[in-house]
C-alpha positions, 0 to 999 in steps of 0.5 A, a space after each residue: 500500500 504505496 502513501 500519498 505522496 501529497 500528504 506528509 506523514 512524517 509530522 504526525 510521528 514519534 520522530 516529530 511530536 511527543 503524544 498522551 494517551 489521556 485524549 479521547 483520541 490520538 492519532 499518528 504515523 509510526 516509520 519503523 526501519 530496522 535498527 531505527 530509534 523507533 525500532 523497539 518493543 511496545 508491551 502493554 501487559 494490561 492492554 488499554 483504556 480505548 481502543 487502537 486501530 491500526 493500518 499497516 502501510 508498508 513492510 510487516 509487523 510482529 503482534 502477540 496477544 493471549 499467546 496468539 501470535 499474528 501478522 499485518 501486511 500492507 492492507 491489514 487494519 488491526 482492531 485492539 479492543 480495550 484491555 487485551 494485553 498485547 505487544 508487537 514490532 517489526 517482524 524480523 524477517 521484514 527491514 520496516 513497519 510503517 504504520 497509520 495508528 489512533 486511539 480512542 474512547 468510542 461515543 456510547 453509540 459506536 460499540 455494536 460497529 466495533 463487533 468485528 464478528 471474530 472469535 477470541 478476546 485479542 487484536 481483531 483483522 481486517 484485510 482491505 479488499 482492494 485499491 477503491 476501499 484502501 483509498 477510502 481508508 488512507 482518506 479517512 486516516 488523513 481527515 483524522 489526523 489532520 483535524 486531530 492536529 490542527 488545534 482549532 476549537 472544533 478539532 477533536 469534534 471534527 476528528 472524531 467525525 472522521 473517526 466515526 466514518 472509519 469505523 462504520 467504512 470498517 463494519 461495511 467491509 467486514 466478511 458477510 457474516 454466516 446465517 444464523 443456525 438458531 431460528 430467525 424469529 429469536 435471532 430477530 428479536 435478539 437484535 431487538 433487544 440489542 437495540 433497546 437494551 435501556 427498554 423494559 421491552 416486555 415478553 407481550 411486545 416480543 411475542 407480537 413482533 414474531 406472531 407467537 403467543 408470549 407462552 410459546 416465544 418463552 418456550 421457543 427462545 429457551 430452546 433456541 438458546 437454552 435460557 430465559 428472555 430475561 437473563 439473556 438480555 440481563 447478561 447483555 446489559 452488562 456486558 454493554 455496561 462493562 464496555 461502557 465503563 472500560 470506554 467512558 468516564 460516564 457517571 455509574 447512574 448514567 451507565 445504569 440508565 443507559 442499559 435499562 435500570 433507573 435504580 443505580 443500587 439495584 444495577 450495582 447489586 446485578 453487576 457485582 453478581 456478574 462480574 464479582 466486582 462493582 462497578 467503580 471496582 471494574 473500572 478501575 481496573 482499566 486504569 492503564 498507565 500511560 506511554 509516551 511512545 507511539 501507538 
């Protein structure tokens, strides 16, 4: 994937300005040649607070996750979810790694198009499908980084725009995903229940958008999915609600709302039974510590 000649990627890296990751987003260029100053290991044990996603231009990167070793070629995007330990460089049997990187805090809205549909908890991939898609991208990328630099008052808005359109680009270029084996009418209203996830949709509304009766939807989604309306969308909501507290600084009431429960205690008491932690505790533990060094 050869730069645009026109634009200057080397004022946005490491070689030119310093970068905290204590922003909702930072975005820069990473030139990595064999024996270079840049040339070096990036470990984070803990993972990170946001998210990273990262596009390699030229050359090959070496990246290691959960013991799962991979690499990314010219065309690969790279999707790092927050906390998942990591550490990559330059491949070995490769004389460079030049790489377009930004991380960030995702709006609320964002985390169903940050789903990349793969198995595993580590670094998610995206081969770019051909020139057209990867010119669109290596726009985007621009748009970012230019507006994440400009110092305007409107930069990180704008920033963010761009960002935004990257990640649903990304979503669009995703591999079709297999039909689902359960039956359409619970695979529908799962997706529903995704959606409205801060709605105390009841079983009645559910079983007239599927044409059932809600005696035969209870019976029919336990035996698609072996377990209750309610406890699948109760394991949902905080699932949702640990992304959000990994990703935002949000009030705990805000989160609480957010996923369907006015009651900040109640929601507290739930999600302690989940994840054995409140949620102050959870969050905490993303507290990551900051590098200085490129992404």
């Amino acid at each position: 994937m050869d730069n645009p000649a026109a634009f200057n990627f080397l004022r946005h890296s490491p070689l030119m300005k310093n970068f905290s990751f204590h922003a909702y987003l930072v975005a820069g260029f990473t030139p990595i040649a064999a024996g270079s100053v840049l040339d070096d290991l990036i470990n984070r044990p803990k993972g990170m607070k946001g998210y990273i996603l990262n596009l390699t231009l030229t050359g090959k990167g070496e990246v290691e996750t959960y013991d799962t070793r991979q690499y990314c070629v010219p065309g690969d995007m790279l999707l790092f979810p927050p906390g998942a330990p990591h550490h990559y460089r330059r491949a070995a049997d490769s004389d460079s790694w030049d790489h377009l990187w930004v991380y960030f805090r995702p709006r609320p809205y964002w985390i169903d198009w940050l789903d990349w549909h793969q198995p595993g908890l580590g670094v998610k991939r995206l081969r770019l499908p051909g020139a057209q898609p990867a010119a669109e991208v290596m726009t985007l990328f621009q748009a970012i980084l230019t507006f994440s630099d400009s110092g305007g008052h409107l930069s990180e808005a704008l920033a963010m725009n761009a960002l935004e359109k990257l990640i649903l680009c990304c979503q669009q270029l995703l591999p079709a995903q297999p039909v689902p084996t359960c039956d359409p009418r619970i695979a529908a209203l799962c997706q529903y229940l995704n959606e409205n996830l801060d709605r105390d949709v009841k079983i009645e509304e559910l079983a007239q958008r599927v044409y059932l009766s809600p005696s035969r939807l209870a019976h029919l989604f336990r035996q698609e999915l072996d377990t209750t309306i309610l406890c699948w969308r109760e394991t949902q909501r905080v699932s949702r609600a640990k992304s959000l507290l990994q990703i935002s600084q949000l009030p705990i009431a805000t989160i609480a709302r957010m996923v369907g429960y006015e009651d900040q205690l109640y929601f507290s008491r739930l999600f302690r039974k989940h994840v054995a932690l409140s949620p102050t505790q959870y969050r905490q533990q993303f507290d990551e510590s900051i590098q200085v060094r490129s992404a």
